[in-house]
TORPA-243454 format. One record per atom (N, C-alpha, C, O, CB): residue in one letter; y, x, z. Coordinates in steps of 0.2 Angstrom, whole numbers, padded with zeros to 4 digits, always signed. Atoms other than C-alpha are relative to their C-alpha. Glycine has a CB too. Example, Ala and Ser with C-alpha at 12.3 -4.5 7.8 and 13.67 -1.06 7.14 Angstrom:
BEGIN
A-0006+0004+0000
A-0022+0062+0039
A+0006+0004+0000
A+0005+0009+0003
A+0000-0005+0006
S-0006-0004-0001
S-0005+0068+0036
S+0005-0004+0003
S+0011-0001+0004
S+0002+0002-0007
This chain:
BEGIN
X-0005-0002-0004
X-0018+0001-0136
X-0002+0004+0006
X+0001+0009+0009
X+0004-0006+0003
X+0001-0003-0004
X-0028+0007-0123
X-0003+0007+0000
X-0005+0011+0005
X-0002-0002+0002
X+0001-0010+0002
X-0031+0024-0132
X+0006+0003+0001
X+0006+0009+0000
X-0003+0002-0008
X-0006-0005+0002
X-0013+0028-0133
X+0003+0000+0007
X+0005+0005+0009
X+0007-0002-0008
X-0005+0000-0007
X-0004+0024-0116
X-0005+0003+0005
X-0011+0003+0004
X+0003-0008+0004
X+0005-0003-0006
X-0008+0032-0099
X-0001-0005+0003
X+0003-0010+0005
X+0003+0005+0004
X+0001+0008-0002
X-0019+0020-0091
X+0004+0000+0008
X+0004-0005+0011
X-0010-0001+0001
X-0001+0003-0007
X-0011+0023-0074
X+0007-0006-0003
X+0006-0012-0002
X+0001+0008+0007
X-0003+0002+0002
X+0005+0016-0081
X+0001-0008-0003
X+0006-0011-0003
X+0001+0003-0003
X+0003+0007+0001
X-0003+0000-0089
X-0001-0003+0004
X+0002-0008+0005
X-0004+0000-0002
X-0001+0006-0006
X-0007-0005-0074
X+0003-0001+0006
X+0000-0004+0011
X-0005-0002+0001
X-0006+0001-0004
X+0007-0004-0064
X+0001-0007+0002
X+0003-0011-0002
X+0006+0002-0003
X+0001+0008+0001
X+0007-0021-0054
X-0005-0004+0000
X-0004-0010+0002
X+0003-0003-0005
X+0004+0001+0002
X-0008-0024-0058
X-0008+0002+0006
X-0010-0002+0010
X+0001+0003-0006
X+0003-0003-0004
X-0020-0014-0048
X+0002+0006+0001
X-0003+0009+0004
X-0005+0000+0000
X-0002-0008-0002
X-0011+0003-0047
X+0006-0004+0003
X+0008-0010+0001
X+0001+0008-0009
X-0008+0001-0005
X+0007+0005-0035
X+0003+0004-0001
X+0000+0009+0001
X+0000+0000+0006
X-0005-0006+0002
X+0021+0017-0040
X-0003+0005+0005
X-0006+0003+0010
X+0009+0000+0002
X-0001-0005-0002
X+0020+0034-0036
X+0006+0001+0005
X+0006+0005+0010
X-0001+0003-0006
X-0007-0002-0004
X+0038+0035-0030
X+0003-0008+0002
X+0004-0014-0001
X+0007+0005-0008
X-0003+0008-0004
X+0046+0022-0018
X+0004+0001+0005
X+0005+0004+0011
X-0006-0004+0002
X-0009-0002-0005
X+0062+0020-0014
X+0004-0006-0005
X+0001-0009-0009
X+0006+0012-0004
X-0006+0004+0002
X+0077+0008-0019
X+0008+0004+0000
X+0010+0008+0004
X+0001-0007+0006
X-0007-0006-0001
X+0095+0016-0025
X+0005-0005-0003
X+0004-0011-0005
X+0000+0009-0005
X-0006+0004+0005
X+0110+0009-0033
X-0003+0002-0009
X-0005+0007-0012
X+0011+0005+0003
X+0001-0001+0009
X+0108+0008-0053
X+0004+0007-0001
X+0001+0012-0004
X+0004-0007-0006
X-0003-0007+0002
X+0122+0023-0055
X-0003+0006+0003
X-0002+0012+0003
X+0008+0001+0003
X+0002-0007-0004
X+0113+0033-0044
X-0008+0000-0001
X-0012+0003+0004
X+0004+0000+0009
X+0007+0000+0004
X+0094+0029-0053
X-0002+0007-0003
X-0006+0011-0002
X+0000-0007-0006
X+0004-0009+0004
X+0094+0044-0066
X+0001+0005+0005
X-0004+0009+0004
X+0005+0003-0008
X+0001-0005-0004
X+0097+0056-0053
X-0004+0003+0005
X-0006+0009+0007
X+0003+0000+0003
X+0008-0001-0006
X+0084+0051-0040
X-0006+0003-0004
X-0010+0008-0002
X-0004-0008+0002
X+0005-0001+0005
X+0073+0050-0054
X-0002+0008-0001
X-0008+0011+0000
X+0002-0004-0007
X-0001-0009+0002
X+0076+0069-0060
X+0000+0002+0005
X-0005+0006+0005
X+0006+0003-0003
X+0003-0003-0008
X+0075+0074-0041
X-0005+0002+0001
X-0007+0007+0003
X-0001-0004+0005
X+0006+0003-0001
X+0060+0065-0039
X-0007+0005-0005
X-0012+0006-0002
X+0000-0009-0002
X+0001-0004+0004
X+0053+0077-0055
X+0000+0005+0002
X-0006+0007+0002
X+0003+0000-0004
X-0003-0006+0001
X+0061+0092-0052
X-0004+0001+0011
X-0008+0006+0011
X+0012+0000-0002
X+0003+0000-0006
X+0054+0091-0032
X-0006+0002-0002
X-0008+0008-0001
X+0001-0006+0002
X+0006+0000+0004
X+0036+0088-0040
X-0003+0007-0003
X-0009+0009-0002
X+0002-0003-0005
X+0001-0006+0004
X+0037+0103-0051
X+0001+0005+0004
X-0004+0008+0004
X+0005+0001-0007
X+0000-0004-0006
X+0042+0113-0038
X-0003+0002+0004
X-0002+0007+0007
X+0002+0000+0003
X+0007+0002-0006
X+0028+0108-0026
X-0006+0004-0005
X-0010+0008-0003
X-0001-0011+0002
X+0006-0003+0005
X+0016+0111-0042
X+0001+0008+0000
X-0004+0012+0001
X+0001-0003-0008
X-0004-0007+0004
X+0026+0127-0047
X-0003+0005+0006
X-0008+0008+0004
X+0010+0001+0000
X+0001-0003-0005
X+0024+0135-0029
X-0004+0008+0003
X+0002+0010+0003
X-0002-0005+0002
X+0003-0005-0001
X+0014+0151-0024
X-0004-0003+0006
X-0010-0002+0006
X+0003+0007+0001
X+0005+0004-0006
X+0009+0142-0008
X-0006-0004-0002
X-0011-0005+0002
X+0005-0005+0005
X+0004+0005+0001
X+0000+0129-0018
X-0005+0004-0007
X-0008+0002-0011
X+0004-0008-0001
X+0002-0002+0006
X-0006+0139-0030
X-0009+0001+0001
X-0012+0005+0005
X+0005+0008-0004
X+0010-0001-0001
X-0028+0135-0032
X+0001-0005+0006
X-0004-0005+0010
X-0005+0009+0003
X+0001+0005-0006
X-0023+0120-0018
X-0002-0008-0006
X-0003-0014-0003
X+0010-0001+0006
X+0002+0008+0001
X-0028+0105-0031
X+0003-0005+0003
X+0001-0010+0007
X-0006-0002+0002
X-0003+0006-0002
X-0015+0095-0028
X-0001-0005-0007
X+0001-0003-0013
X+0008+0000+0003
X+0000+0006+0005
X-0018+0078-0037
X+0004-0004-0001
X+0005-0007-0007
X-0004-0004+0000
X-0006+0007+0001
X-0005+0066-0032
X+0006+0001+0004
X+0004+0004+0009
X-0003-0009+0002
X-0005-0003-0005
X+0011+0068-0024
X+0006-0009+0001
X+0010-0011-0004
X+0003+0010-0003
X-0003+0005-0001
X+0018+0051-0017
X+0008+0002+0002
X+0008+0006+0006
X-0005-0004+0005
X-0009-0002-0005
X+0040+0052-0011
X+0000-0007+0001
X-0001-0012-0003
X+0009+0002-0006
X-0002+0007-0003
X+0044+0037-0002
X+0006+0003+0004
X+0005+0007+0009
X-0007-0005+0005
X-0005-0004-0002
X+0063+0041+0001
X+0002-0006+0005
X+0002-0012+0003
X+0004+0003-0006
X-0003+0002-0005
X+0071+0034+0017
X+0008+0001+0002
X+0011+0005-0001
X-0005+0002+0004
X-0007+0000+0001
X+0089+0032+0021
X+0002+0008+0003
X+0006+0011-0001
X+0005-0006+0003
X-0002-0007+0000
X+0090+0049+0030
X-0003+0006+0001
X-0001+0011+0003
X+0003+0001+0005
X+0004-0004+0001
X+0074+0058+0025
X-0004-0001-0004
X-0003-0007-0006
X-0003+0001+0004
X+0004+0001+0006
X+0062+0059+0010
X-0009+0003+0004
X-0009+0008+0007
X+0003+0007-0008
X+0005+0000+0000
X+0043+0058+0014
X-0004+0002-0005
X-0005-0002-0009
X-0001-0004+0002
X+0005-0004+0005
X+0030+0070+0002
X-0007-0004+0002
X-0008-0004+0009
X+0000+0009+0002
X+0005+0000-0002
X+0013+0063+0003
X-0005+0003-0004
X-0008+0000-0008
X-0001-0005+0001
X+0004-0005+0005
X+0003+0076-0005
X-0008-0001+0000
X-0012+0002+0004
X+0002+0009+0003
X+0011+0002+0000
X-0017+0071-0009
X-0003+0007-0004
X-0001+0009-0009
X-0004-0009-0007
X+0003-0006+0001
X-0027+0087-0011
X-0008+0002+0004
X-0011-0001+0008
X+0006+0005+0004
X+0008+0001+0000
X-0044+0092-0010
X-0003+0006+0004
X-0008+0007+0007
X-0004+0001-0010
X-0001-0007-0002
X-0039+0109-0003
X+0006+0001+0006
X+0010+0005+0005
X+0002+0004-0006
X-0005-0001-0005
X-0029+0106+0013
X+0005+0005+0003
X+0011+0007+0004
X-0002-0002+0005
X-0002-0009-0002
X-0029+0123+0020
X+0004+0005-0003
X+0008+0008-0001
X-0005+0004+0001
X-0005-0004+0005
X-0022+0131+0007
X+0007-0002+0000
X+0012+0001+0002
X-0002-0001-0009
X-0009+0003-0002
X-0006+0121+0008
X+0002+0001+0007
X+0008+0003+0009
X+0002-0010-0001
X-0003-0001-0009
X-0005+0121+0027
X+0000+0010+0001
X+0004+0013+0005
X-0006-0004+0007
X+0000-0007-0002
X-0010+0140+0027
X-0001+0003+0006
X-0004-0001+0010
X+0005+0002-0002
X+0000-0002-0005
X-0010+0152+0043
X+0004-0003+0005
X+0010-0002+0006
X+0000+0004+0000
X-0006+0004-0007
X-0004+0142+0058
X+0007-0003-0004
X+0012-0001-0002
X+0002+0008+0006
X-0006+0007+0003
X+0007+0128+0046
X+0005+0006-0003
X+0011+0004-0004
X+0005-0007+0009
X-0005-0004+0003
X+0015+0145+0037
X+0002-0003-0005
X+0008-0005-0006
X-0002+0008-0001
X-0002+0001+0008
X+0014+0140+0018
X+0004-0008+0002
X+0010-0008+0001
X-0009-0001-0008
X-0004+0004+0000
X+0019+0122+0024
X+0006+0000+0001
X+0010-0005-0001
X-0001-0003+0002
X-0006-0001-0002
X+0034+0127+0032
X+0005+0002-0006
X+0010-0001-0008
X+0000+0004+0007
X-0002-0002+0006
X+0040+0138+0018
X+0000-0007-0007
X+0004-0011-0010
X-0005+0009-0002
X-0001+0008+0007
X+0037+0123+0004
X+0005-0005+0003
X+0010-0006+0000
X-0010-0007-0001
X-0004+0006-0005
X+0046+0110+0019
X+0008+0004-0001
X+0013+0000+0000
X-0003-0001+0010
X-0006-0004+0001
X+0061+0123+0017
X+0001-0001-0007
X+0004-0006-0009
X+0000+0008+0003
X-0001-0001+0007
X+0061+0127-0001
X+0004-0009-0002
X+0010-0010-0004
X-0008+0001-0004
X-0003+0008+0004
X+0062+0107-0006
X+0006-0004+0004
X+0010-0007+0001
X-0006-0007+0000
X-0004+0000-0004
X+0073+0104+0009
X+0009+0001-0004
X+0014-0003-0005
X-0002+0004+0005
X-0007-0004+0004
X+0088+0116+0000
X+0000-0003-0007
X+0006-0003-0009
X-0001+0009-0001
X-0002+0004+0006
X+0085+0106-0017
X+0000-0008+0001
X+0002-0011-0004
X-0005+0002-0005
X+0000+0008-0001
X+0084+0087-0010
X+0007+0000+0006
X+0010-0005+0008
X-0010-0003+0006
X-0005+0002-0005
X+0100+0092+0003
X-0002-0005+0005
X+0002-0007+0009
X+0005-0003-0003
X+0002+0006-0004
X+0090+0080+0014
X-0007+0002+0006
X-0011+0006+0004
X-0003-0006-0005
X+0007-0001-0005
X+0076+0082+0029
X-0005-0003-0006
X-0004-0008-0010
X-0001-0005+0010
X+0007+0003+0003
X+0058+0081+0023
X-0004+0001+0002
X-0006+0007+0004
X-0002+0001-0005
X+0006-0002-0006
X+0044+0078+0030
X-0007+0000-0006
X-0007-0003-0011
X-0001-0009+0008
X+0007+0001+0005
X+0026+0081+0022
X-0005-0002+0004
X-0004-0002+0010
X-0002+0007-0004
X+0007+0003+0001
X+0009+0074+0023
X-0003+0001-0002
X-0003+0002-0008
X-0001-0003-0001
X+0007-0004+0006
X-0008+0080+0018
X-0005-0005+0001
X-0007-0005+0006
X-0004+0010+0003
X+0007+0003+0000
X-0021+0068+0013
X-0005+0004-0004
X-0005+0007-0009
X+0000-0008-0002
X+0008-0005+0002
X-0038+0076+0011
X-0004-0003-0006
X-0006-0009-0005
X-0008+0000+0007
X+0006+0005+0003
X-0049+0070-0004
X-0006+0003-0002
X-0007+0008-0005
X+0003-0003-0005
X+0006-0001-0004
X-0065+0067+0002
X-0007+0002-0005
X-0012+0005-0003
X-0002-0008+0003
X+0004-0002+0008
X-0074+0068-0017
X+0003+0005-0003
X+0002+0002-0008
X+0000-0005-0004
X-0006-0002+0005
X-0063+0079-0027
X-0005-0001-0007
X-0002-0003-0012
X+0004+0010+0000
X+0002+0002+0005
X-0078+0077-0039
X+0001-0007-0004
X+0001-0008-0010
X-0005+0002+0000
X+0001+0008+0001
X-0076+0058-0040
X+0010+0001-0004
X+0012-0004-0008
X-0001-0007+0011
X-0009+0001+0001
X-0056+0061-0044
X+0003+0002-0008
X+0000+0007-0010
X+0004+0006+0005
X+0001-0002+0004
X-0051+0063-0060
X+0007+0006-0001
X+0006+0011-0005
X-0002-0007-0005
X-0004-0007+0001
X-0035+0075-0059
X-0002+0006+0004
X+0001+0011+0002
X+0006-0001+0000
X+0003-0007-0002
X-0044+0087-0048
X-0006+0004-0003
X-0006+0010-0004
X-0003-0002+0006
X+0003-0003+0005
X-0058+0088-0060
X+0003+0002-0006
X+0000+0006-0009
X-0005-0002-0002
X-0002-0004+0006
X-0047+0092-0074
X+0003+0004+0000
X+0005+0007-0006
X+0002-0001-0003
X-0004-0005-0003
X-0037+0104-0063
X-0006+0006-0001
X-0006+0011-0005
X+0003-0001+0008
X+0007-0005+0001
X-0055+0113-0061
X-0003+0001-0007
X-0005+0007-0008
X-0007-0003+0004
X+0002-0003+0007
X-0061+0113-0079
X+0004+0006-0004
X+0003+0011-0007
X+0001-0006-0005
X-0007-0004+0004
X-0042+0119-0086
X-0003+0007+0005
X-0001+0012+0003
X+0011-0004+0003
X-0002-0008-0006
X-0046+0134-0071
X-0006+0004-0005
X-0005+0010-0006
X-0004-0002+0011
X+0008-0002+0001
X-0065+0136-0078
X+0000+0003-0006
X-0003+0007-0009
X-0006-0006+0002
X+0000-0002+0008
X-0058+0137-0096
X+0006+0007-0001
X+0005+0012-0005
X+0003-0006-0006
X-0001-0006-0002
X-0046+0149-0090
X-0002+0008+0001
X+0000+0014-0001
X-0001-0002+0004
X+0003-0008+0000
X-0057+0163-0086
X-0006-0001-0003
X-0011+0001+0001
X-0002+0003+0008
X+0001-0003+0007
X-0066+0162-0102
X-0009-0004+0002
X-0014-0003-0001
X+0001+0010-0001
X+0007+0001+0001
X-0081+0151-0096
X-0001-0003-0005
X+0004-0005-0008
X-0005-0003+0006
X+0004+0007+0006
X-0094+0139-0109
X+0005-0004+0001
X+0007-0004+0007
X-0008-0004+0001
X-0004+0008-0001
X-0083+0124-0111
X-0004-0006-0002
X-0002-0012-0001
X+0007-0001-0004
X+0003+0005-0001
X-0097+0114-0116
X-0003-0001+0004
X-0005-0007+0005
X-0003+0000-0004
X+0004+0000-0005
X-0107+0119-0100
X+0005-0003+0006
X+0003-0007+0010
X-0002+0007+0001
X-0005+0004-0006
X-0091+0116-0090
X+0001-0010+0000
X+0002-0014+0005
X+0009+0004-0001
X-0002+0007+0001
X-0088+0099-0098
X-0005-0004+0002
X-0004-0010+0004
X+0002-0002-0008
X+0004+0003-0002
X-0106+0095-0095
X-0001-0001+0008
X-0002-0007+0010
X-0004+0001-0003
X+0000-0002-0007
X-0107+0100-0077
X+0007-0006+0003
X+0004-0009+0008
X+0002+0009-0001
X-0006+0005+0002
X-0090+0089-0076
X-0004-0005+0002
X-0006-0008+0007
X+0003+0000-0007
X+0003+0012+0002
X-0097+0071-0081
X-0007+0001+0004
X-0009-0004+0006
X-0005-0004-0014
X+0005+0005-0002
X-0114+0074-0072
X+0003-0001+0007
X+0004-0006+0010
X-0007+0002+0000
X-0004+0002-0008
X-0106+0078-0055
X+0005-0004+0001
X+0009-0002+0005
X+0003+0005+0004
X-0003+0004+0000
X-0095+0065-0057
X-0002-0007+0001
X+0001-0011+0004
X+0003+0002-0004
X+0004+0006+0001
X-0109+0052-0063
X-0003-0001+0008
X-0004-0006+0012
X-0007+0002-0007
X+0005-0001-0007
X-0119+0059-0046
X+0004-0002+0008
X+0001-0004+0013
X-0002+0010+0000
X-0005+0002-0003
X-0103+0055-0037
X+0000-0007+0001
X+0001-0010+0007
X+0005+0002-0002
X+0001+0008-0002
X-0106+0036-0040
X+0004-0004-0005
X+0003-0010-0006
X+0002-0003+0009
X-0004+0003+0003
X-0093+0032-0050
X-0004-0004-0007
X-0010-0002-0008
X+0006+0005-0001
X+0002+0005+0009
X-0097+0019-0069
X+0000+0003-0004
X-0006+0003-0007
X+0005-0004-0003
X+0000-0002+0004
X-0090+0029-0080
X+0002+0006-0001
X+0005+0007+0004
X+0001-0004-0003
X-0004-0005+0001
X-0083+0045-0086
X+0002+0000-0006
X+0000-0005-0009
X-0003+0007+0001
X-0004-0004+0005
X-0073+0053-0101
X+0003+0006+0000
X+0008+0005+0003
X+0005-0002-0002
X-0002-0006+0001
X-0068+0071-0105
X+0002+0001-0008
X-0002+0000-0013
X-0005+0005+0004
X+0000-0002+0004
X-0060+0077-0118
X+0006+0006+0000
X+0010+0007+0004
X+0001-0005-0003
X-0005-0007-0002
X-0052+0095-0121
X+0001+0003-0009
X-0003+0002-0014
X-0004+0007+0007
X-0005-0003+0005
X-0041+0102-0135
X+0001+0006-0002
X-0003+0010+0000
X+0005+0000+0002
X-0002-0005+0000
X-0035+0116-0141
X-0006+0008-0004
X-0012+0007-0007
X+0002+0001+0008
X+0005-0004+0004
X-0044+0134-0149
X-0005+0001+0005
X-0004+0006+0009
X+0004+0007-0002
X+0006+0003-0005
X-0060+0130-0138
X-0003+0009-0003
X-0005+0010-0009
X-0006-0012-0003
X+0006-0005-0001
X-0069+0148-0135
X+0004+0005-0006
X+0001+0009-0011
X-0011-0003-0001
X+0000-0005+0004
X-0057+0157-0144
X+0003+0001-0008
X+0007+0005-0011
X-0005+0001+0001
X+0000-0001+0008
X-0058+0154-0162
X+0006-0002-0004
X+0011-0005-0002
X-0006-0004-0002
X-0005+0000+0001
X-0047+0153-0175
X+0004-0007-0002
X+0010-0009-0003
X-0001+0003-0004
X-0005+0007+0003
X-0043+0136-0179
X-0004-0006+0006
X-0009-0006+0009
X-0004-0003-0012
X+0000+0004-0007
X-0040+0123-0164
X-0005-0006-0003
X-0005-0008-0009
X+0010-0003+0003
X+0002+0008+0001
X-0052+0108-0164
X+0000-0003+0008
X+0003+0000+0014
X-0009-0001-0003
X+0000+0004-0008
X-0056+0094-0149
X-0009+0000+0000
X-0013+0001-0005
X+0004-0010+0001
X+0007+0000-0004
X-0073+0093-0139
X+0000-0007+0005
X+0005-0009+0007
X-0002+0008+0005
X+0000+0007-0005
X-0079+0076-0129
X-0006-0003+0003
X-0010-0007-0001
X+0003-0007-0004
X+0006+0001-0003
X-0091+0074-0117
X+0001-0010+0003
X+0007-0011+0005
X+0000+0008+0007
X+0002+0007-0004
X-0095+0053-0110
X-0006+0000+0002
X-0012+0001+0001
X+0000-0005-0004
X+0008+0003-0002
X-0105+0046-0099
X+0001-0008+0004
X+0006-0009+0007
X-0004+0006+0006
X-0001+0006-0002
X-0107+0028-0093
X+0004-0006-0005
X+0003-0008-0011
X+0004+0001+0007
X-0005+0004+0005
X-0093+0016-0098
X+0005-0001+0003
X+0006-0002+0009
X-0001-0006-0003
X-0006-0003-0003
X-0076+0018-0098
X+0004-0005-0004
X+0005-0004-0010
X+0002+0009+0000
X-0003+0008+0002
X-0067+0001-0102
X+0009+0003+0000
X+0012+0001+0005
X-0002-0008+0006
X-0007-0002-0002
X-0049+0008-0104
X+0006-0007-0003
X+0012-0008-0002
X+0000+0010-0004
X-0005+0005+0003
X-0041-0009-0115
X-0002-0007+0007
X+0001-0012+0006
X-0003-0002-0011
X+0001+0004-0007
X-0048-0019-0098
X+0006+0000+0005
X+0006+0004+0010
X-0005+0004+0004
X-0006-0002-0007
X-0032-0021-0085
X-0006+0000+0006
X-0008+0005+0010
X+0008-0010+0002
X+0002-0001-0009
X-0042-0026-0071
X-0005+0008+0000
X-0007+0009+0006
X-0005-0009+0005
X+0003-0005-0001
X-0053-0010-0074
X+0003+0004+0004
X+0009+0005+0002
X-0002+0002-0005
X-0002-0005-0004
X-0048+0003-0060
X-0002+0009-0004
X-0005+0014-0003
X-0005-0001+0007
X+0002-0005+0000
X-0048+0016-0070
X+0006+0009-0001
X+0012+0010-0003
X-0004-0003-0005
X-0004-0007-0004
X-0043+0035-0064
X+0002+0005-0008
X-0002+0006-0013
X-0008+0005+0007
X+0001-0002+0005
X-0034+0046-0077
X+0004+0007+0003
X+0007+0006+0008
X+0003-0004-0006
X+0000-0006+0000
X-0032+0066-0076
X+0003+0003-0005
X+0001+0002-0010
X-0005+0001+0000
X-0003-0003+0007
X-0020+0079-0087
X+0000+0007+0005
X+0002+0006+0010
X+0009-0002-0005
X-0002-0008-0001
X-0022+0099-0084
X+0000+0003-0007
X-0002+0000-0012
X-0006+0005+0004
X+0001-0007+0006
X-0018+0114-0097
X-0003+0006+0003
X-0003+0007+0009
X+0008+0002-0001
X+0004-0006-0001
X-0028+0129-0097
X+0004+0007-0005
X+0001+0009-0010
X-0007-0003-0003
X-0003-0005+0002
X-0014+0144-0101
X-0005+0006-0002
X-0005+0012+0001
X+0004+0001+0004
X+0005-0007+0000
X-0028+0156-0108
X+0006+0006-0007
X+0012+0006-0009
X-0010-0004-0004
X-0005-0005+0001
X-0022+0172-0119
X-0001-0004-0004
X+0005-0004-0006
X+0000+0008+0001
X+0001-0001+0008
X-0027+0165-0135
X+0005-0008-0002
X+0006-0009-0007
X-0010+0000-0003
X-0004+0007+0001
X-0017+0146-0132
X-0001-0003+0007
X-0004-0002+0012
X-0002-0005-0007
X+0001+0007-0007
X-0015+0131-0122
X-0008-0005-0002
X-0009-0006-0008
X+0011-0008-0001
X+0003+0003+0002
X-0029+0121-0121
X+0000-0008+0005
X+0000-0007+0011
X-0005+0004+0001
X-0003+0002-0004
X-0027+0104-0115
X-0006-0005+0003
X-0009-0009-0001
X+0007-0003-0003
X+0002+0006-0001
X-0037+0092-0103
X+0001-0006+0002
X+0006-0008+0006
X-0002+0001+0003
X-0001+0007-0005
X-0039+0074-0100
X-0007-0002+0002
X-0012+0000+0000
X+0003-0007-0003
X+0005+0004-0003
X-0049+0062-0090
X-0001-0004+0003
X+0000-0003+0008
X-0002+0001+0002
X+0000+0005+0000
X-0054+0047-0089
X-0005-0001+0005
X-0010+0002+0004
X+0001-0003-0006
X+0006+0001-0007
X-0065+0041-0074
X+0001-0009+0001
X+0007-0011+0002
X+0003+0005+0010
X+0001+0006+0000
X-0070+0021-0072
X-0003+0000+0008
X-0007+0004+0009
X-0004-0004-0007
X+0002+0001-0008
X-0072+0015-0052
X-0001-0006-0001
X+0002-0009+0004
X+0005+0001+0006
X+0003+0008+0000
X-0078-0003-0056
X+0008-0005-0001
X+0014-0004-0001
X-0005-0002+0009
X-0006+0005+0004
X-0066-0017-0061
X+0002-0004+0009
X-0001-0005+0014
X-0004-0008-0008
X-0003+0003-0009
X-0054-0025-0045
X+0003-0007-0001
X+0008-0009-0005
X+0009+0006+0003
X+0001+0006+0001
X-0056-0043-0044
X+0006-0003+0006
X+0007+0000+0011
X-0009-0001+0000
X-0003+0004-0002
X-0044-0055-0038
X-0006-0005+0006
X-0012-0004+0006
X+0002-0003-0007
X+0005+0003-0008
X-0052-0067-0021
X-0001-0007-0006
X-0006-0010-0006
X+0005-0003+0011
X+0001+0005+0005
X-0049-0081-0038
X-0003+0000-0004
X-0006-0006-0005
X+0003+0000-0003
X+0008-0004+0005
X-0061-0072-0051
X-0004+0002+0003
X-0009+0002-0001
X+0001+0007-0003
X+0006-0001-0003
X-0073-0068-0038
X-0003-0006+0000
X-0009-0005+0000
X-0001+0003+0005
X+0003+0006+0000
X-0077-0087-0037
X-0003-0002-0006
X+0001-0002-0010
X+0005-0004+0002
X+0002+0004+0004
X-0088-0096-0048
X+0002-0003-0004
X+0001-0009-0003
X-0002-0003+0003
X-0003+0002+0001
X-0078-0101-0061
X-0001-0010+0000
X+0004-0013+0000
X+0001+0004-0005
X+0003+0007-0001
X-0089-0121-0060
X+0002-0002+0006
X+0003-0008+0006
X-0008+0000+0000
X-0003+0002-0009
X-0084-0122-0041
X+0005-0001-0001
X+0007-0006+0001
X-0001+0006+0008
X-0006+0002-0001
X-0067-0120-0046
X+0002-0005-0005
X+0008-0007-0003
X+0003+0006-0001
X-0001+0005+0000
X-0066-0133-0055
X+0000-0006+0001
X+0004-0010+0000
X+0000+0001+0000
X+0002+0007-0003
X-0076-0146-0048
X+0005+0001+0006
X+0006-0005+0008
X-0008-0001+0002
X-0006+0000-0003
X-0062-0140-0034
X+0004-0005-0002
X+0005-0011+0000
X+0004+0006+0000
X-0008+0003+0002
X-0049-0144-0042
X+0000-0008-0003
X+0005-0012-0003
X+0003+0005-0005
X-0001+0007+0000
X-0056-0161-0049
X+0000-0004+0006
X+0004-0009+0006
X-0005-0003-0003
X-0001+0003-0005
X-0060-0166-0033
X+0006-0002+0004
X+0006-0006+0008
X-0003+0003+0003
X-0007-0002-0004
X-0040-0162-0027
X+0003-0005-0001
X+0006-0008+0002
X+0004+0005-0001
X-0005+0006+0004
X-0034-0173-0042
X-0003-0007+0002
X+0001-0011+0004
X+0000+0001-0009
X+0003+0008-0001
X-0046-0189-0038
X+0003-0001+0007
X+0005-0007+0009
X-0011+0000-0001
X-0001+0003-0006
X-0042-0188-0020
X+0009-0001+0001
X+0012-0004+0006
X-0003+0004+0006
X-0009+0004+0001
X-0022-0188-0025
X+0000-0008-0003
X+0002-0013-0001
X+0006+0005-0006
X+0002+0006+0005
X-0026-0202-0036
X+0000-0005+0006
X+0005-0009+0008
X-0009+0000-0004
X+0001+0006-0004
X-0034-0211-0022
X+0005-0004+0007
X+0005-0010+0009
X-0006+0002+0003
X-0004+0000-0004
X-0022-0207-0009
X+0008-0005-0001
X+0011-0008+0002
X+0001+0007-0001
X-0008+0003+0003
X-0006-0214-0021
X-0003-0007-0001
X+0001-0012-0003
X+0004+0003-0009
């Protein structure tokens, strides 16, 4: 199962947190939702962001304003000359949300460590017609060099051209993806080149996120807990 779902979605609740966060009435759920989408796509779509690497884009909607929290590896490019491109994007979405909106730029500090920034940069790199086995390797080691566990790349499509589409798949480390508690980071770009779409993913492992319960000695915890029962015992 954990080859076919997106890992961030699995573990929702778990160790990942919605993306979008807000409360609405149920009649008025599909519309946010498609907002929330169409908002998104817009922000991607953009000229202002266009080569800004945006990776994640948080909405936390509030009763008389919508909050953007845009993670990008490439700040400047979205803010632009003296806050220009931001202001034009804060307008644009404004006129399709009917609502004040405030944005947010968080910087990210690795983009190699990330896994939808490197697949934004591969899709770019297959693009303009480089090796894709050189890029894919180049990829997994700066990523290995970064610190992270594990990698996965894999990419799609008529790879350098040729006539008949296959896939290519660079690993490295280990990448435990049927694991809940594993943290692990997942990545999708397309690469519109002339000859087709070529499609990236990517799978990045950040070590497994342990509970203060599972970090204990599973032997301590129980001799705990006999101890708890014998001193009710003694107690009654």
């Amino acid at each position: 199962m954990g080859q076919k779902v997106n890992p961030y979605g699995m573990r929702l609740g778990i160790n990942k947190t919605w993306r979008s966060k807000w409360y609405v009435d149920p009649r008025e759920y599909a519309d946010t939702l498609h907002e929330d989408l169409h908002l998104r796509k817009v922000l991607n779509n953009a000229p202002e962001t266009k080569g800004a690497d945006i990776a994640e884009v948080e909405i936390i909607r509030h009763p008389q304003r919508i909050t953007l929290v845009i993670h990008t590896s490439r700040p400047g490019v979205i803010i632009g000359t003296k806050g220009s491109n931001i202001e034009k994007i804060g307008t644009r979405l404004q006129n399709i949300a009917g609502k004040k909106i405030q944005i947010k730029i968080k910087e990210i500090k690795r983009p190699e460590t990330h896994a939808q920034v490197v697949a934004l940069n591969i899709a770019r790199q297959l693009k303009s017609r480089g090796s894709f086995r050189r890029t894919l390797k180049m990829a997994v080691n700066n990523a290995m060099k970064g610190g992270i566990q594990g990698v996965k790349v894999h990419i799609s499509g008529r790879l350098g051209g040729a006539e008949m589409s296959r896939s290519e798949q660079q690993k490295a480390g280990r990448v435990p993806l049927h694991t809940l508690r594993a943290n692990i980071d997942y990545g999708f770009a397309e690469a519109l080149t002339t000859f087709g779409t070529i499609g990236v993913k990517v799978w990045m492992f950040h070590g497994e996120v342990l509970s203060a319960e599972t970090k204990q000695d599973a032997g301590a915890v129980v001799r705990k807990n006999r101890r708890e029962r014998s001193g009710a015992r003694s107690s009654a």
